[in-house]
Jmol script that loads the backbone (N, CA, C; Angstrom):
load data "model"
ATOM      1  N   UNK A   1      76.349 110.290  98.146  1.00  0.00           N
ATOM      2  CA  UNK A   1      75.090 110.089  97.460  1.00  0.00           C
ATOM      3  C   UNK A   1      73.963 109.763  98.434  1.00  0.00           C
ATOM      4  N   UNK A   2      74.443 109.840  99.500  1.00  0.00           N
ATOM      5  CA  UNK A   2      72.756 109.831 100.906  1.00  0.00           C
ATOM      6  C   UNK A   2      72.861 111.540 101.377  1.00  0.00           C
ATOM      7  N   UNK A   3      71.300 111.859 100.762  1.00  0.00           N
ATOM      8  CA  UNK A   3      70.952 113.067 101.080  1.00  0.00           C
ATOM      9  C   UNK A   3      70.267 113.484 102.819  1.00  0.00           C
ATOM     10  N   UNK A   4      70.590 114.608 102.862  1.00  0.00           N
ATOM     11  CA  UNK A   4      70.899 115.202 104.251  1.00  0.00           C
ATOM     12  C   UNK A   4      69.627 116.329 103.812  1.00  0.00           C
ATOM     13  N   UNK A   5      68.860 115.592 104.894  1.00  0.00           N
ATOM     14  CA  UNK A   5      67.884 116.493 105.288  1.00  0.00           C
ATOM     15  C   UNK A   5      66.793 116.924 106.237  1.00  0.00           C
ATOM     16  N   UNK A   6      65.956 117.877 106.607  1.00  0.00           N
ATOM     17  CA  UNK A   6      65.087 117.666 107.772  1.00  0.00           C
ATOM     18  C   UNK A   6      63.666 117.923 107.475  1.00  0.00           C
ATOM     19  N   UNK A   7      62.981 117.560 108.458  1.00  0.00           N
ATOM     20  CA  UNK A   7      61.471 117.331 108.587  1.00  0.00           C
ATOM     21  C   UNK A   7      60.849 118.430 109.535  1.00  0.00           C
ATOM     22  N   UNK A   8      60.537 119.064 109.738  1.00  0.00           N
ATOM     23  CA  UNK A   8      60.430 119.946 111.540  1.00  0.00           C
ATOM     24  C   UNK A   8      58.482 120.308 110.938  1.00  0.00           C
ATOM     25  N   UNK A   9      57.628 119.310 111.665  1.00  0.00           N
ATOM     26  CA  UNK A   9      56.534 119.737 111.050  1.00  0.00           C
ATOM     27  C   UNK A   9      55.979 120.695 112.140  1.00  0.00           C
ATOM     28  N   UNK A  10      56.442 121.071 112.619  1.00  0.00           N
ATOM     29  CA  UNK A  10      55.860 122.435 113.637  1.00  0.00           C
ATOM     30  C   UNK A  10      56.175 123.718 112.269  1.00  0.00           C
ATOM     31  N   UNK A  11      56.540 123.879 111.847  1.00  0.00           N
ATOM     32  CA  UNK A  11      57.064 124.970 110.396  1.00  0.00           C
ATOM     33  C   UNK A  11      55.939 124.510 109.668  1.00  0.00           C
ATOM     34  N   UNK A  12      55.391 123.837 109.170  1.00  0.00           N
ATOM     35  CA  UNK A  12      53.903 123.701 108.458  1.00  0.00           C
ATOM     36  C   UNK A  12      53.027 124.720 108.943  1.00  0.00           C
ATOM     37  N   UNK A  13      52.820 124.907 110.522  1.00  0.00           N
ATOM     38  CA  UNK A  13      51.656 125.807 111.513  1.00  0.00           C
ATOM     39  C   UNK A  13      52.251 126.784 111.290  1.00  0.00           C
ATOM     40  N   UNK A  14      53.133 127.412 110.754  1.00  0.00           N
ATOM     41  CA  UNK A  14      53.725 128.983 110.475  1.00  0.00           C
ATOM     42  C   UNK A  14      53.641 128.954 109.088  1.00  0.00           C
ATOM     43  N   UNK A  15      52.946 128.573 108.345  1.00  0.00           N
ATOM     44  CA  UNK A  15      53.184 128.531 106.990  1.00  0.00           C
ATOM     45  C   UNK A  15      54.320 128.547 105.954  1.00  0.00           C
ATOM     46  N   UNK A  16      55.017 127.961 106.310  1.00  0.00           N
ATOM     47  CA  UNK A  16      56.434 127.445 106.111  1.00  0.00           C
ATOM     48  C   UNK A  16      56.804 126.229 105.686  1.00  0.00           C
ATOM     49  N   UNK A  17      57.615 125.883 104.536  1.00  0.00           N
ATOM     50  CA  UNK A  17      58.313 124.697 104.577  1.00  0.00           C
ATOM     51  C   UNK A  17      58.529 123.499 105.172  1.00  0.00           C
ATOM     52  N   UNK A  18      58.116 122.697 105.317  1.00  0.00           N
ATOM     53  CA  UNK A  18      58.295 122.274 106.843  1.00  0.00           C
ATOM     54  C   UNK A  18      60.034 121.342 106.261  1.00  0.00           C
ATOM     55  N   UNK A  19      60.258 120.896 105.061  1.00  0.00           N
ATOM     56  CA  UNK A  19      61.172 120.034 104.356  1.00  0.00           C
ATOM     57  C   UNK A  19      62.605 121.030 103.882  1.00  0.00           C
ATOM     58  N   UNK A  20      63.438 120.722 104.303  1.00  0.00           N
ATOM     59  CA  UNK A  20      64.940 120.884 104.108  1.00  0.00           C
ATOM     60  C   UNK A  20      65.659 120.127 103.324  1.00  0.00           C
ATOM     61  N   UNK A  21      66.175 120.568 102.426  1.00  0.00           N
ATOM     62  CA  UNK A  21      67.323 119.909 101.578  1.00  0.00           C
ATOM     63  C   UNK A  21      68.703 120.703 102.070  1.00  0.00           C
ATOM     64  N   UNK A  22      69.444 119.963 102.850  1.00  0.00           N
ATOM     65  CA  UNK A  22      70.435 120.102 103.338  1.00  0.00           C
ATOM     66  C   UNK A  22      72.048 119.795 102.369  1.00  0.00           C
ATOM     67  N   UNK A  23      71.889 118.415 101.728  1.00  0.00           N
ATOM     68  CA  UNK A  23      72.644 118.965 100.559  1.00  0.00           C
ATOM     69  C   UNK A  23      73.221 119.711  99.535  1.00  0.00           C
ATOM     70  N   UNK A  24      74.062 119.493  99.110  1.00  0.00           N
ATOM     71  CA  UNK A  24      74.192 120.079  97.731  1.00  0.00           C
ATOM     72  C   UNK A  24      74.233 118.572  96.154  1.00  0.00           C
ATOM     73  N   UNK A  25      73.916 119.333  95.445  1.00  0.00           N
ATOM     74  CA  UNK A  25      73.921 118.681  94.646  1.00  0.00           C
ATOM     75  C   UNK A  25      75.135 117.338  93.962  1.00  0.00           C
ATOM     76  N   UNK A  26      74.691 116.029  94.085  1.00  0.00           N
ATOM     77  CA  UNK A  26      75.838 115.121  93.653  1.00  0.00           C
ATOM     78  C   UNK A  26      76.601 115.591  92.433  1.00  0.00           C
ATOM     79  N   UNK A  27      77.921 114.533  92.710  1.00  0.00           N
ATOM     80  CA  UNK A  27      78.729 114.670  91.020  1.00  0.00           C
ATOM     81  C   UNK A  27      78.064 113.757  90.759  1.00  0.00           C
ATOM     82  N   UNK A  28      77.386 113.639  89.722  1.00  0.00           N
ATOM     83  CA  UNK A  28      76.999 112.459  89.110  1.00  0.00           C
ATOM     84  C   UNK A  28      77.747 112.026  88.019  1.00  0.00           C
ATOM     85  N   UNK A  29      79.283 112.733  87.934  1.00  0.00           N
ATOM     86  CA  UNK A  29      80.182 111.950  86.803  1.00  0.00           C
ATOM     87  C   UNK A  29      81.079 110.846  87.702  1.00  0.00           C
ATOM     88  N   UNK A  30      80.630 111.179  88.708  1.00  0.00           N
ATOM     89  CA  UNK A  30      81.409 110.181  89.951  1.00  0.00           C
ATOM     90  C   UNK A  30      80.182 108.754  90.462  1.00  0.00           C
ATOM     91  N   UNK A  31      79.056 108.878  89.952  1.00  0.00           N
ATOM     92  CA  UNK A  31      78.396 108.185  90.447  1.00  0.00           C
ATOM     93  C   UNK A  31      78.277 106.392  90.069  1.00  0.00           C
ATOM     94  N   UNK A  32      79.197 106.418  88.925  1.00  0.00           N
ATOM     95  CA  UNK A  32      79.432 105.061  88.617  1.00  0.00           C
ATOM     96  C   UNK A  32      80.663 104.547  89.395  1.00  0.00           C
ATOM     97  N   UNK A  33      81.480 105.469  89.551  1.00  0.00           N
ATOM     98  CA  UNK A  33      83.099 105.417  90.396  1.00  0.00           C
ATOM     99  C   UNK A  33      82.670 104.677  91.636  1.00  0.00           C
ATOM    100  N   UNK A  34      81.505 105.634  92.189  1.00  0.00           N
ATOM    101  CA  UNK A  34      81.150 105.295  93.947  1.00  0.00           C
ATOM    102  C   UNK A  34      80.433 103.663  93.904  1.00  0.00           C
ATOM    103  N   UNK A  35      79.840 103.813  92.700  1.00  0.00           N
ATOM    104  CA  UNK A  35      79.286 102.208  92.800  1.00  0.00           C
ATOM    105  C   UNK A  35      80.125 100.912  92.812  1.00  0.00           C
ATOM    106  N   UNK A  36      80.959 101.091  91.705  1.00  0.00           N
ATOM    107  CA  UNK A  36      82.339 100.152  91.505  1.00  0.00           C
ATOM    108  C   UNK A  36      83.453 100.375  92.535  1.00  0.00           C
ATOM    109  N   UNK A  37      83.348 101.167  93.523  1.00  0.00           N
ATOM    110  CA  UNK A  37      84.229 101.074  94.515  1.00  0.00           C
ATOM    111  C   UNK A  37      83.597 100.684  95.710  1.00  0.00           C
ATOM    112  N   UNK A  38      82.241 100.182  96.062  1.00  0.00           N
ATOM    113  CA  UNK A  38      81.650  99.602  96.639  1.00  0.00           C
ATOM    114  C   UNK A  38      82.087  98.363  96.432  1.00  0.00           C
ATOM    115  N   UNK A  39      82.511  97.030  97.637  1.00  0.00           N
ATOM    116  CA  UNK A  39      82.577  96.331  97.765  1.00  0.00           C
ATOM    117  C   UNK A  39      80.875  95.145  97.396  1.00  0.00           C
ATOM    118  N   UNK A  40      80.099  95.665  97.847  1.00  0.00           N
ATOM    119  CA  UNK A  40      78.998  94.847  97.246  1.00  0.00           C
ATOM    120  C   UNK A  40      78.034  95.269  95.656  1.00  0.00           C
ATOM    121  N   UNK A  41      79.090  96.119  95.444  1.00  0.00           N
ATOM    122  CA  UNK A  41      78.436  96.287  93.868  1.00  0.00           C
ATOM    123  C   UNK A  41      79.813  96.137  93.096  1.00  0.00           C
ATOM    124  N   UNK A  42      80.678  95.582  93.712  1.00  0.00           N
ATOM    125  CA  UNK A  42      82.096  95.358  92.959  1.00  0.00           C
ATOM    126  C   UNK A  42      81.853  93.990  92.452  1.00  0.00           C
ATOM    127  N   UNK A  43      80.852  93.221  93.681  1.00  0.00           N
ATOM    128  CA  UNK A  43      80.933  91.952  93.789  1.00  0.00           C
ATOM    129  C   UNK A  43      80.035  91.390  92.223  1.00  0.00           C
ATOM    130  N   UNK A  44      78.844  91.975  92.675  1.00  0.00           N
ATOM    131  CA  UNK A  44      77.829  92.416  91.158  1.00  0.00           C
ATOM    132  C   UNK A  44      78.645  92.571  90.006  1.00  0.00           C
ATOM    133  N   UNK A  45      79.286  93.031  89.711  1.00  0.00           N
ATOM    134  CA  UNK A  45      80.478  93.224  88.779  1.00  0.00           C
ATOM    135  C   UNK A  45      80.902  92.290  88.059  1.00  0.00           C
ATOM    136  N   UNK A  46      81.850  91.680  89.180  1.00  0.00           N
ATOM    137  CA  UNK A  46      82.568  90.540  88.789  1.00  0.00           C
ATOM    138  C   UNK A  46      81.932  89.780  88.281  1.00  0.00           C
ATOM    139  N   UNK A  47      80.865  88.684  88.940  1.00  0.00           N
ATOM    140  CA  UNK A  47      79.572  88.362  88.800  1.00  0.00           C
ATOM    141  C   UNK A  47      79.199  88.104  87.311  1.00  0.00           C
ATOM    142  N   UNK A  48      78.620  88.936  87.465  1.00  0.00           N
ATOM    143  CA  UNK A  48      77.407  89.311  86.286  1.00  0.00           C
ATOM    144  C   UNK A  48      77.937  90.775  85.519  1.00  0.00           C
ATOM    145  N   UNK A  49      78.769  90.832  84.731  1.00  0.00           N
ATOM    146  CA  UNK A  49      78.611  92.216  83.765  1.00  0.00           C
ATOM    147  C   UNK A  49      77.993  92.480  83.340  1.00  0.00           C
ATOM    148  N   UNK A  50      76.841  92.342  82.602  1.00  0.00           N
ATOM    149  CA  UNK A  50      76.531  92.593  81.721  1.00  0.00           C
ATOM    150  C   UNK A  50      74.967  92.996  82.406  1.00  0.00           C
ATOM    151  N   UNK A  51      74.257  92.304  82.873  1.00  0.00           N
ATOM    152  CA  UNK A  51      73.354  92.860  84.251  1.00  0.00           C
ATOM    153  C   UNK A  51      74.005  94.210  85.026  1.00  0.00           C
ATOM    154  N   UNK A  52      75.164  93.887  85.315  1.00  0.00           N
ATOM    155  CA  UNK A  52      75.349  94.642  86.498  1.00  0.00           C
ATOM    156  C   UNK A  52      75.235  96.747  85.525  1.00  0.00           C
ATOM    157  N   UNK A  53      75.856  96.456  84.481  1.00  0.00           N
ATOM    158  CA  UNK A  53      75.858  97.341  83.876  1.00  0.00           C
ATOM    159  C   UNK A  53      74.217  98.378  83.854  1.00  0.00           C
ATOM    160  N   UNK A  54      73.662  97.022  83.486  1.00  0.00           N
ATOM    161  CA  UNK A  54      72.352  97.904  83.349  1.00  0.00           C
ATOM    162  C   UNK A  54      72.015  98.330  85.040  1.00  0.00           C
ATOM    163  N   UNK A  55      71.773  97.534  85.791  1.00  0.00           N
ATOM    164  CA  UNK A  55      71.110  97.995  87.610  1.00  0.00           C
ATOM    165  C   UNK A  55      71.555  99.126  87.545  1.00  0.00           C
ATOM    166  N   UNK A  56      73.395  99.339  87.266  1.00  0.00           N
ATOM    167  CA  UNK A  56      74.257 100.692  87.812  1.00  0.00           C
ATOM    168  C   UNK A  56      73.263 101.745  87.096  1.00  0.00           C
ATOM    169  N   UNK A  57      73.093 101.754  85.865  1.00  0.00           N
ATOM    170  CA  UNK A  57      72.501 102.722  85.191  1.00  0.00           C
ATOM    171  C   UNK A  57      71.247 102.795  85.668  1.00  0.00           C
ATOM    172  N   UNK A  58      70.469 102.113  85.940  1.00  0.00           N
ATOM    173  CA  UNK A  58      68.983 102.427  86.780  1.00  0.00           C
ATOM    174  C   UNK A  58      69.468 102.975  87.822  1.00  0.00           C
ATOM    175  N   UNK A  59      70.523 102.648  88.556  1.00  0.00           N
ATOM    176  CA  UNK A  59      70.497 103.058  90.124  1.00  0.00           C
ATOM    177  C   UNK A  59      70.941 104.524  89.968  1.00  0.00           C
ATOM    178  N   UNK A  60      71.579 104.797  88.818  1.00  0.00           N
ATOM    179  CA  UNK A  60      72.088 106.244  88.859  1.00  0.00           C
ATOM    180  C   UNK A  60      70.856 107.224  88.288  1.00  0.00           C
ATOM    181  N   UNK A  61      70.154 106.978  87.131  1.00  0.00           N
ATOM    182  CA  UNK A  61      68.610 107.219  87.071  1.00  0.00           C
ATOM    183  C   UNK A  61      67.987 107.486  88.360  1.00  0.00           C
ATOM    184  N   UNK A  62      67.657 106.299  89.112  1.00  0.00           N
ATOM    185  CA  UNK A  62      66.486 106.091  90.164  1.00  0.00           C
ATOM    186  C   UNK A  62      67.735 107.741  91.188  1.00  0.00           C
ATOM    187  N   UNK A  63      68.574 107.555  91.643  1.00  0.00           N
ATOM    188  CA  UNK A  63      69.227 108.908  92.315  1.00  0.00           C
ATOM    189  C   UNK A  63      69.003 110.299  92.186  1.00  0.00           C
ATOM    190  N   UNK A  64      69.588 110.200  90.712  1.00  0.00           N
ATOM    191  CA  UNK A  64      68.956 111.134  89.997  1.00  0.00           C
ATOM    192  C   UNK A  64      67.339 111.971  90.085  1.00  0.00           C
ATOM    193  N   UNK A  65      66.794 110.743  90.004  1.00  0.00           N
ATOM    194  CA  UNK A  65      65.353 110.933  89.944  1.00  0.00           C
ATOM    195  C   UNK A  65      64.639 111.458  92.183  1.00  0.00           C
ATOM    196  N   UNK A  66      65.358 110.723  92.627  1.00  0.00           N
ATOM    197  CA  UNK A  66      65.512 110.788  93.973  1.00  0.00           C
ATOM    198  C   UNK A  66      65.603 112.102  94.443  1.00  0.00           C
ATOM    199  N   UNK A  67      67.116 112.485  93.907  1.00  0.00           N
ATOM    200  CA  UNK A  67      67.847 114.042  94.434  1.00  0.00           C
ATOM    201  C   UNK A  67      66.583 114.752  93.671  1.00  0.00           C
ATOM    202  N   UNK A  68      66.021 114.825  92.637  1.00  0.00           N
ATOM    203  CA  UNK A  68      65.288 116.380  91.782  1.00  0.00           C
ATOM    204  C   UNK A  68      64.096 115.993  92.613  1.00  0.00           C
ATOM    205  N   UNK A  69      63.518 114.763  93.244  1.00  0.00           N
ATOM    206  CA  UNK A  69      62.089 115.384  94.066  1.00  0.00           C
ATOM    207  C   UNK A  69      62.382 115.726  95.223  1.00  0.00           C
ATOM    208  N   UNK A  70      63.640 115.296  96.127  1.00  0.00           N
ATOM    209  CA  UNK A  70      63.889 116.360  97.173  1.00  0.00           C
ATOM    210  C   UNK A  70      63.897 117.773  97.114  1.00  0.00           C
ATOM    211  N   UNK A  71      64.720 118.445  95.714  1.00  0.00           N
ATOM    212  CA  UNK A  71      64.627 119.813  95.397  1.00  0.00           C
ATOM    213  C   UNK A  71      63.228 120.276  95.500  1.00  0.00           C
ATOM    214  N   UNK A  72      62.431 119.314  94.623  1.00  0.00           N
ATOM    215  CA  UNK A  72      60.947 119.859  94.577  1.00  0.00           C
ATOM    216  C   UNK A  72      60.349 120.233  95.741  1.00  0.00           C
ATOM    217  N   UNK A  73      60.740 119.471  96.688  1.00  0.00           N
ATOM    218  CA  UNK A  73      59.997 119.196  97.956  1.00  0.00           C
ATOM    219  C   UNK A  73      60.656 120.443  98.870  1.00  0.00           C
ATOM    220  N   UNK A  74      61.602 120.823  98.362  1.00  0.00           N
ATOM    221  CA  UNK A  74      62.097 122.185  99.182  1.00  0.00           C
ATOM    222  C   UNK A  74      61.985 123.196  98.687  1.00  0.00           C
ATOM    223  N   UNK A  75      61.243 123.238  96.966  1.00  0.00           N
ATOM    224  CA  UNK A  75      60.872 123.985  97.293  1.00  0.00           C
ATOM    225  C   UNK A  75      59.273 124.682  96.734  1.00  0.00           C
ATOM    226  N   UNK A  76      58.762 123.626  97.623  1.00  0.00           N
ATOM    227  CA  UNK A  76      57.466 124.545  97.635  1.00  0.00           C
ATOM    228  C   UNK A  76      57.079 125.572  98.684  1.00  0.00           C
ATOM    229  N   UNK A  77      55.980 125.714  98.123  1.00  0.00           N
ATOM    230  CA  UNK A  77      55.311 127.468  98.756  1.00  0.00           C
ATOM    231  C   UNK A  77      54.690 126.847  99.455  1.00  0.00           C
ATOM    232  N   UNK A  78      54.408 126.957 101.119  1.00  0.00           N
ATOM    233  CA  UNK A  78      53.789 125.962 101.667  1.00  0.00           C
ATOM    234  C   UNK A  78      52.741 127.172 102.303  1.00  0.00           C
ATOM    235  N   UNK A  79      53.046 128.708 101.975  1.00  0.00           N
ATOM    236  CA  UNK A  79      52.625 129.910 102.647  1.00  0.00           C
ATOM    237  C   UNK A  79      51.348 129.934 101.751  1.00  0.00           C
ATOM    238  N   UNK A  80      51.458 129.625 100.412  1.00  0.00           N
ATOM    239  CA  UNK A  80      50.058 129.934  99.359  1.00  0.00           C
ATOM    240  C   UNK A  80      48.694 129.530 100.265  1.00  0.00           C
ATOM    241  N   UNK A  81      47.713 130.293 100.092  1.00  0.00           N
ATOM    242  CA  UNK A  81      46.655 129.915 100.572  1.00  0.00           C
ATOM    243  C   UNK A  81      46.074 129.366  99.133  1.00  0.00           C
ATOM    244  N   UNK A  82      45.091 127.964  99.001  1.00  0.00           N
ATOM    245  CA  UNK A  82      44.676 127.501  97.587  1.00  0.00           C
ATOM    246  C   UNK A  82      43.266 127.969  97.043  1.00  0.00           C
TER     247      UNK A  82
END
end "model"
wireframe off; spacefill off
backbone 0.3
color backbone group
């Protein structure tokens, strides 16, 4: 769930992309799994249930929301003149 990607702003001056999405897309039916098998969101857990429940669900939201503006960001037309 840490996205892989590059920056190369010399590709802007060629009218190009300059942003890479190097990933592929998460499982996000796994994305509560990866949290609860984290040792510091296990801890959250134990803790606090009933909190912890809700953060997980924002944090999988806020990812969510994360991964689709990287897509965006790869893919614009950076060639359009406006």
């Amino acid at each position: 769930y840490w996205h892989l990607w590059r920056y190369n702003p010399t590709l802007e001056a060629e009218g190009k992309n300059p942003f890479q999405l190097d990933s592929k897309e998460p499982n996000w039916a796994d994305f509560q799994g990866f949290l609860k098998g984290e040792v510091r969101y296990a801890s959250v857990m134990k803790q606090y249930p009933a909190e912890a429940e809700e953060l997980f669900k924002a944090a999988e939201e806020n990812a969510k929301w994360r991964y689709n503006s990287y897509k965006r960001l790869a893919k614009e037309n950076w060639g359009a003149a406006e």
